[in-house]
SEPAMAR-143752 format. One record per residue (C-alpha): residue in three letters; residue number from 1; z, x, y; chain. Coordinates in steps of 0.2 Angstrom, whole numbers, plus 5000, padded with zeros to 4 digits. Layout:
residues N
<res: Ala n: NUM zz: Z xx: X yy: Y chain: A> .
...
END
This chain:
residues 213
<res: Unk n: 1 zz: 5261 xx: 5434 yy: 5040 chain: A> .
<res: Unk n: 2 zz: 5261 xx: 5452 yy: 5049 chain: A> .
<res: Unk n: 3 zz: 5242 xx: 5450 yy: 5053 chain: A> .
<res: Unk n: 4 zz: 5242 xx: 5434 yy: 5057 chain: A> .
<res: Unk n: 5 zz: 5257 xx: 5439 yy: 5070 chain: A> .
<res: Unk n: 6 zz: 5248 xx: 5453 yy: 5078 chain: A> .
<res: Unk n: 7 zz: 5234 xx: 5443 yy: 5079 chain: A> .
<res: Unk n: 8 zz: 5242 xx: 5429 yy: 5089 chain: A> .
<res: Unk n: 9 zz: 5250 xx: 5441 yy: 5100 chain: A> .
<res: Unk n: 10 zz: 5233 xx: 5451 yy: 5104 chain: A> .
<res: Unk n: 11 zz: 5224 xx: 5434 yy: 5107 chain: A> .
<res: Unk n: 12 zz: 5239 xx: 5426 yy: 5118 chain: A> .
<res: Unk n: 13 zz: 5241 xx: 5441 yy: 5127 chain: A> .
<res: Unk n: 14 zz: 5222 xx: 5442 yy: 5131 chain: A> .
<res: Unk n: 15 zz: 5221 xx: 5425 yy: 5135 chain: A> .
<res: Unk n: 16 zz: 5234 xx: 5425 yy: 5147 chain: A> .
<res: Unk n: 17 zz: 5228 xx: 5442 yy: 5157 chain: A> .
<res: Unk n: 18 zz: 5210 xx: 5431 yy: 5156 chain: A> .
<res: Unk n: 19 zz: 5216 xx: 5415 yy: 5164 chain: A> .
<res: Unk n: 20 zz: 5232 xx: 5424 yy: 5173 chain: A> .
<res: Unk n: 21 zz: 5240 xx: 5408 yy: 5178 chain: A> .
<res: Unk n: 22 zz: 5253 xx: 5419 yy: 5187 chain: A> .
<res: Unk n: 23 zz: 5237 xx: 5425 yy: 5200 chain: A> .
<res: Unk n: 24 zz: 5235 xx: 5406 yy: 5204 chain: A> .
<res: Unk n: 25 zz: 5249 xx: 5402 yy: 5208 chain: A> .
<res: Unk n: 26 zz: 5245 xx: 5402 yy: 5228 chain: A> .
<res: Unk n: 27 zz: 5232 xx: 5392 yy: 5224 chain: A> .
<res: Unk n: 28 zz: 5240 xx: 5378 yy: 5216 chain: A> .
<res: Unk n: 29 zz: 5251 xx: 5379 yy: 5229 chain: A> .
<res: Unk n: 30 zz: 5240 xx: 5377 yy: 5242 chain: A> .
<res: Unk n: 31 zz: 5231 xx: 5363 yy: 5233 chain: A> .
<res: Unk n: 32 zz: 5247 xx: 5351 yy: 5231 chain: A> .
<res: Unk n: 33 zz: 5256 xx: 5358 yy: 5246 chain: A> .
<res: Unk n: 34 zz: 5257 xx: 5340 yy: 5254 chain: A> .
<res: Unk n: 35 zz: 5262 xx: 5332 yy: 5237 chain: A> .
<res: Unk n: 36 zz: 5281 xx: 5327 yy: 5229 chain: A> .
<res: Unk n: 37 zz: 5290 xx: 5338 yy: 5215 chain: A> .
<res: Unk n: 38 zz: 5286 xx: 5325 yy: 5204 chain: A> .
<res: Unk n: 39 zz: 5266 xx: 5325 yy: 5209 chain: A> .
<res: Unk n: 40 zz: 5266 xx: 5343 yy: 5206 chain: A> .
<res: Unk n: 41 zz: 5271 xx: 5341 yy: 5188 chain: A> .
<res: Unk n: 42 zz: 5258 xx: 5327 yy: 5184 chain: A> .
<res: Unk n: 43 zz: 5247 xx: 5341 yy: 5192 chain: A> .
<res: Unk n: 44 zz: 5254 xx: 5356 yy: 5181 chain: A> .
<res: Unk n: 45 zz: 5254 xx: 5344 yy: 5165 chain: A> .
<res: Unk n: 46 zz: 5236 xx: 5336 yy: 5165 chain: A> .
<res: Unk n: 47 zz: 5229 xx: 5357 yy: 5169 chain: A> .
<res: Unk n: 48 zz: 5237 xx: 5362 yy: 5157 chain: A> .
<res: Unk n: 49 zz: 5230 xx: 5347 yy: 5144 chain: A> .
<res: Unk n: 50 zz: 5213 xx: 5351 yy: 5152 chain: A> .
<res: Unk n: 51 zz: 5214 xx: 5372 yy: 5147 chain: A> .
<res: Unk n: 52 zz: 5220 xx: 5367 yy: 5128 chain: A> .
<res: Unk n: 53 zz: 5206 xx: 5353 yy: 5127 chain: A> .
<res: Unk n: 54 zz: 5190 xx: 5362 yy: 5134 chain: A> .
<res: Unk n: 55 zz: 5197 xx: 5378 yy: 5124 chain: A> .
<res: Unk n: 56 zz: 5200 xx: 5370 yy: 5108 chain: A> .
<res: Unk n: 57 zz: 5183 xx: 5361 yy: 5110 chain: A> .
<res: Unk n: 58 zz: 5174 xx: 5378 yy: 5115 chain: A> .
<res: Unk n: 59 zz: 5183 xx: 5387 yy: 5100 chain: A> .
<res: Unk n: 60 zz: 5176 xx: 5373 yy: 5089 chain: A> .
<res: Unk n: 61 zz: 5159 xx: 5371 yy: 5093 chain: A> .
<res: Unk n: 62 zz: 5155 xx: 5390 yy: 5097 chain: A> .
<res: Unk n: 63 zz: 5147 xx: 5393 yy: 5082 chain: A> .
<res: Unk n: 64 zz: 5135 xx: 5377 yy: 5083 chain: A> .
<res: Unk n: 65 zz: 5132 xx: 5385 yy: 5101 chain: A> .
<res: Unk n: 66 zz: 5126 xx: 5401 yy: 5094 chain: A> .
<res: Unk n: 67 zz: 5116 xx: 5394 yy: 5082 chain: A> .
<res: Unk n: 68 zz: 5107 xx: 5382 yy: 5095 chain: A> .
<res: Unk n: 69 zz: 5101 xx: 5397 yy: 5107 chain: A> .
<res: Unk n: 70 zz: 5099 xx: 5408 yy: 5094 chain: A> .
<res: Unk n: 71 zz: 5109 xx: 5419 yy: 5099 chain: A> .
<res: Unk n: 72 zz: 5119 xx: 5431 yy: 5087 chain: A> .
<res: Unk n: 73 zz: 5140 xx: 5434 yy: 5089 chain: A> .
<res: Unk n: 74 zz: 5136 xx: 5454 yy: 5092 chain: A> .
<res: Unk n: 75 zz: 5124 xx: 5446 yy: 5108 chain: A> .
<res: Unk n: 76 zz: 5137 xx: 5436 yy: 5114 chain: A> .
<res: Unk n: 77 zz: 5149 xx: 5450 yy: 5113 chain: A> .
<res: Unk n: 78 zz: 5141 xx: 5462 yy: 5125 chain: A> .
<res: Unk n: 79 zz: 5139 xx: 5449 yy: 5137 chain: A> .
<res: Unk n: 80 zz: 5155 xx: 5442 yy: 5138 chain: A> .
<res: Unk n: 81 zz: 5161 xx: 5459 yy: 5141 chain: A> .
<res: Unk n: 82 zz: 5150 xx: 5463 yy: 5153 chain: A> .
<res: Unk n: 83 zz: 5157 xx: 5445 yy: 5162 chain: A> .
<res: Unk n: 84 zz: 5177 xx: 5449 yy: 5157 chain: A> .
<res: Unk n: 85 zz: 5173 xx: 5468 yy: 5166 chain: A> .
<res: Unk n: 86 zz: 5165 xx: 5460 yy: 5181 chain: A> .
<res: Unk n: 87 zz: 5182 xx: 5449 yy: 5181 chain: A> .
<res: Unk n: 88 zz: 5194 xx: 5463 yy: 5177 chain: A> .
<res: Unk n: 89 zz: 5187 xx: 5475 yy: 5193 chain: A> .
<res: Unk n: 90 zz: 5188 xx: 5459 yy: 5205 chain: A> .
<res: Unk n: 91 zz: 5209 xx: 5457 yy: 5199 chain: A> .
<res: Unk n: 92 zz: 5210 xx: 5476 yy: 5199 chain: A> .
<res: Unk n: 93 zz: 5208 xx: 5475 yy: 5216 chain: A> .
<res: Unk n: 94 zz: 5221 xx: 5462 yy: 5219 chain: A> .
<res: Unk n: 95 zz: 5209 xx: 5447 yy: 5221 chain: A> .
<res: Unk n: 96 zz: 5206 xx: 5432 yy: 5212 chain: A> .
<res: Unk n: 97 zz: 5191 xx: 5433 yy: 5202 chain: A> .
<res: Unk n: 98 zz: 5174 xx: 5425 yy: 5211 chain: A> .
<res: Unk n: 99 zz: 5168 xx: 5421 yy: 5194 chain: A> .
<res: Unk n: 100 zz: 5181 xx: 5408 yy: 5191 chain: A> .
<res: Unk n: 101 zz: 5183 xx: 5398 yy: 5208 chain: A> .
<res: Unk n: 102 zz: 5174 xx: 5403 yy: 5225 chain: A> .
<res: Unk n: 103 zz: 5182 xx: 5403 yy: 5244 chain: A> .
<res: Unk n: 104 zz: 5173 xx: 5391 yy: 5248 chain: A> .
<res: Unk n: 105 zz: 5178 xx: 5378 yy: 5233 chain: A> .
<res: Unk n: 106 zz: 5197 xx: 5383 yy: 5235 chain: A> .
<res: Unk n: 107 zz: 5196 xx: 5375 yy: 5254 chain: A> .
<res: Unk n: 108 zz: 5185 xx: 5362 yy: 5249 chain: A> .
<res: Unk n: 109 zz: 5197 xx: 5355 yy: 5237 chain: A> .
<res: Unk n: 110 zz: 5213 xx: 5361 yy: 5247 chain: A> .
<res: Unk n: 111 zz: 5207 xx: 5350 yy: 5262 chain: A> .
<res: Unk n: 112 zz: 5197 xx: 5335 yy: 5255 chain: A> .
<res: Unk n: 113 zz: 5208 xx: 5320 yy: 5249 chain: A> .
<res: Unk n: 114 zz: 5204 xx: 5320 yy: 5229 chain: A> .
<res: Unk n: 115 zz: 5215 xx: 5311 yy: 5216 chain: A> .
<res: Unk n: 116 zz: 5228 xx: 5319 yy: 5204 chain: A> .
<res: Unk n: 117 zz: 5215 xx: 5320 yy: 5188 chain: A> .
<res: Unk n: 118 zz: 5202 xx: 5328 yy: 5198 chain: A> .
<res: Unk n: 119 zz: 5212 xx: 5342 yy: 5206 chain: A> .
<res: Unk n: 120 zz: 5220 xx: 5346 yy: 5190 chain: A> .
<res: Unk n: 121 zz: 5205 xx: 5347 yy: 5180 chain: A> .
<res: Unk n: 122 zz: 5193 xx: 5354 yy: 5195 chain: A> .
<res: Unk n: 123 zz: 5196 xx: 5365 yy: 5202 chain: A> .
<res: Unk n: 124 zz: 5212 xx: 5371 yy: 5193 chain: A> .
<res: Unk n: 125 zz: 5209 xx: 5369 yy: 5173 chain: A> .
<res: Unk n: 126 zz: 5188 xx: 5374 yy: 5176 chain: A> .
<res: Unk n: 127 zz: 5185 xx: 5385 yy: 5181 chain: A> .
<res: Unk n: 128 zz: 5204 xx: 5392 yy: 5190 chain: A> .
<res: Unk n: 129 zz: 5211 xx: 5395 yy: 5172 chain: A> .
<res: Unk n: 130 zz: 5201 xx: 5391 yy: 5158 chain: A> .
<res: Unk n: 131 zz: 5183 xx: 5400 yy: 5165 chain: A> .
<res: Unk n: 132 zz: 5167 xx: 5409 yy: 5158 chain: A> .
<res: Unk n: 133 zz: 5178 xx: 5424 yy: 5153 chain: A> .
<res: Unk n: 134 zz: 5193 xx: 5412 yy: 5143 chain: A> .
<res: Unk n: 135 zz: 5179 xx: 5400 yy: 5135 chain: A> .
<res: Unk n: 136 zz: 5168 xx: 5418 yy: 5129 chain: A> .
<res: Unk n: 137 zz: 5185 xx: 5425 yy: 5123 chain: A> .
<res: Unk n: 138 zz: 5190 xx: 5409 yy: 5109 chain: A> .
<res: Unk n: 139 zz: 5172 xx: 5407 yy: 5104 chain: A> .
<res: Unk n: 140 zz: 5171 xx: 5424 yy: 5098 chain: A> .
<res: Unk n: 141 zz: 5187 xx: 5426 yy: 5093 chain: A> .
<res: Unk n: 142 zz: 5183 xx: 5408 yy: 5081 chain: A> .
<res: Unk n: 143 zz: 5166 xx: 5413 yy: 5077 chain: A> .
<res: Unk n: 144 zz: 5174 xx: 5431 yy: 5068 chain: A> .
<res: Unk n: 145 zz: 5189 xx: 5421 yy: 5059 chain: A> .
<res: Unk n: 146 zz: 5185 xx: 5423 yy: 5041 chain: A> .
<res: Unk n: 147 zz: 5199 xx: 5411 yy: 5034 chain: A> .
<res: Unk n: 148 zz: 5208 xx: 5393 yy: 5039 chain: A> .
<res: Unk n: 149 zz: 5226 xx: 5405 yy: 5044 chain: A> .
<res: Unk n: 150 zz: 5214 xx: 5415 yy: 5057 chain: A> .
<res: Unk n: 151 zz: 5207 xx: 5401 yy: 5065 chain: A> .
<res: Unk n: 152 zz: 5223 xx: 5393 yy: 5065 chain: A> .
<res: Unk n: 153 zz: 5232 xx: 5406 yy: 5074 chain: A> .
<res: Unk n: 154 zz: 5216 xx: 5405 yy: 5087 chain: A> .
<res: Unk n: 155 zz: 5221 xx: 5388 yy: 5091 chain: A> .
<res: Unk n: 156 zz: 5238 xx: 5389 yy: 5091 chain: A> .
<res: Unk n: 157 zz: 5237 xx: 5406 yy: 5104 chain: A> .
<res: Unk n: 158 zz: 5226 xx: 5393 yy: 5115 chain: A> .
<res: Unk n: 159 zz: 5238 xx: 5381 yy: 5113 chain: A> .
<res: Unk n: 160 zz: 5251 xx: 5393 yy: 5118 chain: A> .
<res: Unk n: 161 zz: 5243 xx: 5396 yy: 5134 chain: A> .
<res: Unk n: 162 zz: 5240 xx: 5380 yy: 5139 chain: A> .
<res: Unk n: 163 zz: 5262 xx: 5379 yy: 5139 chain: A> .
<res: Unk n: 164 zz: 5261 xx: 5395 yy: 5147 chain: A> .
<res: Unk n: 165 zz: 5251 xx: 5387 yy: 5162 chain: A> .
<res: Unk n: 166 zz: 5262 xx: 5373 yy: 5161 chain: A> .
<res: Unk n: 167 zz: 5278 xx: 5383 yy: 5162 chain: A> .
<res: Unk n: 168 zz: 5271 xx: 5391 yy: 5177 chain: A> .
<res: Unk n: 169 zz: 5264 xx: 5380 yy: 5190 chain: A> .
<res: Unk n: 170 zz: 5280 xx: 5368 yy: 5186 chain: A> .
<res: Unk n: 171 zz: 5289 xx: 5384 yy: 5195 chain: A> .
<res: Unk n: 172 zz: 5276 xx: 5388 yy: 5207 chain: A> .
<res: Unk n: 173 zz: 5286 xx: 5389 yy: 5222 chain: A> .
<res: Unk n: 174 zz: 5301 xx: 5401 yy: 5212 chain: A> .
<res: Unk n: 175 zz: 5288 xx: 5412 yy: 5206 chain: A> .
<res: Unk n: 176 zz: 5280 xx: 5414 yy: 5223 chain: A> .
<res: Unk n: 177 zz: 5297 xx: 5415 yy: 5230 chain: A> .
<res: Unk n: 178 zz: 5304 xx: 5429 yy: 5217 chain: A> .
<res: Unk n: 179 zz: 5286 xx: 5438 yy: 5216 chain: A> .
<res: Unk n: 180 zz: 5279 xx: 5436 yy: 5232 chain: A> .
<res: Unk n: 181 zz: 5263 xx: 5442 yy: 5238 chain: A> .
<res: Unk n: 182 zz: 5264 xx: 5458 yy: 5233 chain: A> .
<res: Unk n: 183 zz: 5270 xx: 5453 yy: 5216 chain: A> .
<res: Unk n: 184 zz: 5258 xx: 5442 yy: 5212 chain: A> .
<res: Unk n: 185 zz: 5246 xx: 5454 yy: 5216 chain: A> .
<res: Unk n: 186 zz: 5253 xx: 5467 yy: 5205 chain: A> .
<res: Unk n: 187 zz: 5253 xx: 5457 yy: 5192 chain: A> .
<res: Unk n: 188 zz: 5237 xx: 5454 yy: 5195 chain: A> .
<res: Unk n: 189 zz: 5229 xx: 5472 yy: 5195 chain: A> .
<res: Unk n: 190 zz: 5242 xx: 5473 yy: 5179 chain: A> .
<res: Unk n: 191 zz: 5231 xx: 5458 yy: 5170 chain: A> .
<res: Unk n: 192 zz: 5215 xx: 5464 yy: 5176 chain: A> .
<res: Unk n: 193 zz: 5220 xx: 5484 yy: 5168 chain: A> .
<res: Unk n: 194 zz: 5223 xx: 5474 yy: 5153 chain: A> .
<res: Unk n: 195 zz: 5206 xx: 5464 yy: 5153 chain: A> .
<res: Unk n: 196 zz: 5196 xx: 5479 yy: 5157 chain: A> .
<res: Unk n: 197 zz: 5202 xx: 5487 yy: 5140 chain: A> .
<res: Unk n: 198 zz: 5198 xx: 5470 yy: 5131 chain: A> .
<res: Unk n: 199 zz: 5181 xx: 5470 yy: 5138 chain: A> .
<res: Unk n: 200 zz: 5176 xx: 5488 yy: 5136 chain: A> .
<res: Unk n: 201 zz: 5181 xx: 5487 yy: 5116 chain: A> .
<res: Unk n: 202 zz: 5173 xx: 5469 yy: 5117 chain: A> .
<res: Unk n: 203 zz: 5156 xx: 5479 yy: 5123 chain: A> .
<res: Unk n: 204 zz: 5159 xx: 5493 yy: 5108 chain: A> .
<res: Unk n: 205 zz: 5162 xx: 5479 yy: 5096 chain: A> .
<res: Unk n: 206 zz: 5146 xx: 5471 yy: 5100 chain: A> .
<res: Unk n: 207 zz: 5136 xx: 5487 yy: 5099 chain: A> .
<res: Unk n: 208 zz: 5143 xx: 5492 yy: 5083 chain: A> .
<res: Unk n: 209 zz: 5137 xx: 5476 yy: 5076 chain: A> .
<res: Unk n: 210 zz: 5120 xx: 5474 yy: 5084 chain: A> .
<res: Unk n: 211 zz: 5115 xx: 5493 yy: 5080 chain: A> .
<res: Unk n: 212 zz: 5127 xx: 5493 yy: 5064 chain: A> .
<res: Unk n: 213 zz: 5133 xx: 5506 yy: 5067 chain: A> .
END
């Protein structure tokens, strides 16, 4: 029960420096600024579906992925720590990583008239939250779970983020109002510190493999 704790917790808590809801919350807010409390839930509700369904079905199918390209787990490793470092030195400097959603798509979509579904899953679930760097974390995370209670535990972690987002842009404006600028962008050098460690021993990891060492 103890692993399978300190397991959870070291895949939640990755997940959400990864997809660091907190960090988009201005733009959420500046996506549904025009809309009604109850509009903004709707919103919240179906990104949040959207993250735990293209995670689930990501942490599912990795391994047929893998085995489709031919490419080994150790191979994926290093390159989706490679992609989680590139993220993690773009939030340490206090800006939303460009590998998730680009300037340009964050005024295209805050200024052209879309419908509910398609803000909440684009731009907001893919790639805002649930990105390369979230989808390469549950593959491999999936792909190493030896036993039914790991894998488990992976999708329940995802499962728990997805309420996480929820919880979160359905108190957007409190956040932004408690946290501010400054504090969201605090939190969001504080999540990218975290996800550069993750990254760095992501890389190791998949060195030891490859070279077995």
């Amino acid at each position: 029960m103890i692993e399978f704790l300190k397991l959870f917790v070291l895949l939640y808590g990755g997940l959400f420096a990864i997809t660091n809801p907190i960090g988009a919350v201005p733009v959420f807010l500046s996506i549904t600024h025009e809309l009604s409390s109850k509009e903004r839930k709707e919103i919240a509700t179906k990104t949040a579906l959207t993250v735990v369904a293209t995670l689930f079905t990501f942490a599912l199918i990795g391994q047929w992925i893998f085995k489709f390209f031919g490419s080994s787990v150790d191979a994926f490793a290093i390159a989706g720590g490679i992609l989680l470092f590139k993220m993690a030195m773009e939030m340490l400097s206090g800006k939303l990583s460009s590998v998730k959603i680009s300037r340009e798509e964050t005024e295209e979509f805050g200024e052209e008239a879309v419908t509910l579904e398609e803000v909440a899953i684009i731009p907001l679930a893919i790639p805002l939250i649930s990105g390369p760097g979230a989808i390469t974390t549950v593959m491999l995370y999936m792909a190493r779970s030896d036993s039914l209670p790991h894998r488990l535990t992976v999708l329940f972690s995802i499962f728990a983020v997805g309420l996480t987002v929820w919880l979160i842009f359905c108190s957007a404006n409190r956040i932004k109002s408690a946290l501010g600028r400054v504090g969201i962008k605090v939190m969001t050098r504080m999540m990218g510190l975290i996800l550069t460690s993750m990254a760095v021993q992501m890389i190791i990891n998949g060195i030891r493999g490859a070279f077995g060492l």
